[in-house]
C-alpha positions in Angstrom: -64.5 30.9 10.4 -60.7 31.3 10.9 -60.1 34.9 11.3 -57.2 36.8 8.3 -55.1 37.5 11.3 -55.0 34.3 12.6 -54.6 32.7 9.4 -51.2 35.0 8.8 -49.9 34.4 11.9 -50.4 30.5 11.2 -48.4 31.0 7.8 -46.0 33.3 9.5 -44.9 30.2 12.1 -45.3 27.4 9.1 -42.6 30.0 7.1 -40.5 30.1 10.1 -40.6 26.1 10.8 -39.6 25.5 7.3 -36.7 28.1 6.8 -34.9 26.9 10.0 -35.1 23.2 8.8 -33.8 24.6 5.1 -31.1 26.1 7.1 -30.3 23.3 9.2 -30.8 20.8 6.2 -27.9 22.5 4.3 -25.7 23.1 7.2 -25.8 19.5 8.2 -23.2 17.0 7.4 -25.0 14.0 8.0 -24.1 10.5 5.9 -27.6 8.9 5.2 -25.6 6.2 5.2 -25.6 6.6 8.9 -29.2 5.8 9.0 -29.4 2.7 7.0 -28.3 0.0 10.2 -31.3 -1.6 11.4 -33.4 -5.0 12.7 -36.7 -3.5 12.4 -38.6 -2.9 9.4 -37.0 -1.0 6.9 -38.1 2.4 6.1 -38.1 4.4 3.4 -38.0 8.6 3.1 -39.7 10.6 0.6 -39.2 14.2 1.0 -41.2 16.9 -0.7 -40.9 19.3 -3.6 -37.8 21.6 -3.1 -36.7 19.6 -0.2 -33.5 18.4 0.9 -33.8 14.7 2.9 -32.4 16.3 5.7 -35.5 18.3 6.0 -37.3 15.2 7.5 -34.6 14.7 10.1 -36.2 14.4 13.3 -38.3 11.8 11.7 -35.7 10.1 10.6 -33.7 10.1 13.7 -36.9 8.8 16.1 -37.7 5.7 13.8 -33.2 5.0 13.4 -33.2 5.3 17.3 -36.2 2.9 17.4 -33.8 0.2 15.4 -35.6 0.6 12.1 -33.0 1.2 9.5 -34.2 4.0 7.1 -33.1 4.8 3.5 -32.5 7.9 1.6 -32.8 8.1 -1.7 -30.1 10.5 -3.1 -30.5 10.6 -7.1 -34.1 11.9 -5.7 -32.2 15.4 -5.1 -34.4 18.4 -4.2 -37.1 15.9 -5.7 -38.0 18.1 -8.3 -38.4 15.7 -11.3 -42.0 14.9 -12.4 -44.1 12.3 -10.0 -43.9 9.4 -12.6 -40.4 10.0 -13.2 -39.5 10.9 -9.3 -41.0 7.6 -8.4 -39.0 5.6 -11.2 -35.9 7.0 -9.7 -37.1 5.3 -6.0 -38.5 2.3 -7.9 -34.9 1.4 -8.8 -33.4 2.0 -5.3 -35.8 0.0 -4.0 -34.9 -3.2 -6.4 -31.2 -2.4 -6.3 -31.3 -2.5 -2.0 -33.3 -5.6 -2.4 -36.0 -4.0 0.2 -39.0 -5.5 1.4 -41.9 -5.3 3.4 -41.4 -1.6 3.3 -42.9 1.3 5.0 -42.8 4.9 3.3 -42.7 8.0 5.3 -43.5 10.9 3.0 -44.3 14.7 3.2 -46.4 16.5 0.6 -45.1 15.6 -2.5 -43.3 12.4 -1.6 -46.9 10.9 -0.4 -47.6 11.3 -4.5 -44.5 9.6 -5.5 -45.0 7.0 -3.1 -48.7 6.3 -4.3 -47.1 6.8 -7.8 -44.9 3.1 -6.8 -47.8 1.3 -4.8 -50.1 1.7 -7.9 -47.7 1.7 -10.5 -44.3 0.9 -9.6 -42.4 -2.5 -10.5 -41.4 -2.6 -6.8 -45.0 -2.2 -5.8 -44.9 -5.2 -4.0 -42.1 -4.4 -2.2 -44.1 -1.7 0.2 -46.1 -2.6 2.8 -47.8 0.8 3.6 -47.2 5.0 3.7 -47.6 7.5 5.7 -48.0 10.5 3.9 -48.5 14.2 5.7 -49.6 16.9 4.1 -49.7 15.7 0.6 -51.5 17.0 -2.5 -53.9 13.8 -3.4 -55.9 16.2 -5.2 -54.1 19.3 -6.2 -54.1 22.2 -5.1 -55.9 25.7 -6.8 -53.1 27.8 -5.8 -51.1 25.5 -8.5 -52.5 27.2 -11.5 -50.9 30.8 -10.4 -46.9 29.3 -9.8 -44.7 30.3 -12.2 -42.8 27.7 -12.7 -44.3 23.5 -14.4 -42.9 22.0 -11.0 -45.2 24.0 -8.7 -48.1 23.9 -11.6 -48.0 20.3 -11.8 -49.9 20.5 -8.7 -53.0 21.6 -9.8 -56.4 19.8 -9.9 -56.7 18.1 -13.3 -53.2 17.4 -13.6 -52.9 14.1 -15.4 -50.5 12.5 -13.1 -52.9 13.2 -10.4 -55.7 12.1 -11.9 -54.5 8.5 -12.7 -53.7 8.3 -9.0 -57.3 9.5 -7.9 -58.7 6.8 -10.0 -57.0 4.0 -8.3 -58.4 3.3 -5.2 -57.0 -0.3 -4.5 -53.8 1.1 -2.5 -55.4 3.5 -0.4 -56.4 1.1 2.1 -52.8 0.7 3.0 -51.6 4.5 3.6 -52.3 6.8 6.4 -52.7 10.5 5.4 -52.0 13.0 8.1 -52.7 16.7 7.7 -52.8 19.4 9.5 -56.1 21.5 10.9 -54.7 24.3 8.2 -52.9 24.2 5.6 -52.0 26.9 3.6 -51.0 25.4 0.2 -53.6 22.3 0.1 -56.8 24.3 0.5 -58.6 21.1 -0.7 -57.1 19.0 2.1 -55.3 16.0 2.4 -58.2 13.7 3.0 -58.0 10.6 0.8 -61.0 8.1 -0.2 -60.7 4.9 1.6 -57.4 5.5 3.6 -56.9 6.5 7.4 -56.8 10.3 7.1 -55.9 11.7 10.2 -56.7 15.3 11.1 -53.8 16.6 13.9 -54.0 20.2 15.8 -51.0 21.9 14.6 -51.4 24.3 11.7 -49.0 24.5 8.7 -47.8 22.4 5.5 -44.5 22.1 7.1 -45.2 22.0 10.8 -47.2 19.1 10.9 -44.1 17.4 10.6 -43.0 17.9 13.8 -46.7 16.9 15.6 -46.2 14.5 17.9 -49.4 12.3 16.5 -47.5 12.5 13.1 -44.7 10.9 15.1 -46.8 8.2 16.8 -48.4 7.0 13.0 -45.1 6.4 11.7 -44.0 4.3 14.4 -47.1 2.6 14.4 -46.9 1.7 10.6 -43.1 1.0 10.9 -43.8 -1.4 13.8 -46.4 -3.4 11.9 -49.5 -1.9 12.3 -51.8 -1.8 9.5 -53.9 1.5 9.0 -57.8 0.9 9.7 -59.8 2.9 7.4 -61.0 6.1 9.5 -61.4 9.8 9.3 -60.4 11.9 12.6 
């Protein structure tokens, strides 16, 4: 059993990661536009609740640098809106760009809005496959307690999430990576049928930054297909 002290000392450093990518996420100046020039595959961002795009930076940076053009989606904002109508919102950037063959790169909530468009979404055949770290397949209990219906929409039960737990036909195509804790997804991040990848950093946010997190998305945006495996 993971001891209180070590569990606070985990949050403490997850805290700290995430306020000094706020920080920098709000100071930079960056043009996602920047990002978009490519020959690879195209990739596609999807950030998590509260987040600014810029949030996902280093992310971004390593698969631009590796020639893959990567989109933002903008309207998304602090991707706050409800899952069905957050992924609506990236369902029409994606037929507007004319993208294709796509591979999503998500974090917490955006792995949701990105199963939301595989399974549901008119430009569902326009993805190819999604990595998603740290995300919520099915809730989390702390949910119940938030003040606020953004937060408690994540809580086990929630109808949204239920219709995504049901379908099972898209999970053979994502990757879910989470980390060995995380604070706000006590239930985990392991999903039925996909390639759920357990890596050794601790923390919602920090797992971001893990350089296996790293080496899935490059593997998914260079073609490779996840194998259905638990680690």
């Amino acid at each position: 059993m993971m001891s209180h002290l070590r569990r606070a000392g985990f949050w403490a450093a997850d805290y700290a990661y995430a306020g000094l990518w706020q920080a920098r996420a709000f100071l930079s100046r960056q043009d996602p536009g920047e990002f978009a020039s490519g020959s690879e595959r195209p990739v596609l961002i999807l950030p998590g609740v509260y987040e600014n795009w810029r949030f996902m930076l280093p992310i971004i940076r390593d698969l631009h640098g590796r020639g893959h053009p990567v989109h933002i989606v903008e309207s998304l904002g602090h991707n706050r809106a409800p899952v069905v109508d957050g992924a609506r919102i990236v369902d029409d950037y994606l037929a507007e760009a004319g993208l294709r063959d796509v591979v999503i790169v998500a974090h917490s909530k955006g792995g949701l809005l990105g199963k939301q468009l595989m399974t549901f979404g008119e430009s569902a055949t326009r993805i190819r496959a999604m990595l998603a770290a740290a995300t919520p397949f099915a809730g989390s209990r702390y949910a119940r307690f938030m003040l606020n219906s953004t937060l408690r929409s994540f809580s086990p039960g929630n109808e949204t999430l239920t219709a995504l737990a049901r379908s099972l036909d898209v999970n053979e195509r994502i990757v879910s990576v989470f980390p060995s804790f995380d604070p706000h997804i006590p239930e985990g991040s392991v999903l039925e049928g996909a390639s759920n990848v357990r890596v050794q950093t601790a923390g919602h946010f920090r797992v971001l930054a893990d350089p296996r997190t790293l080496a899935e998305a490059r593997r998914l945006a260079f073609g490779h297909l996840p194998n259905a495996q638990s680690v």
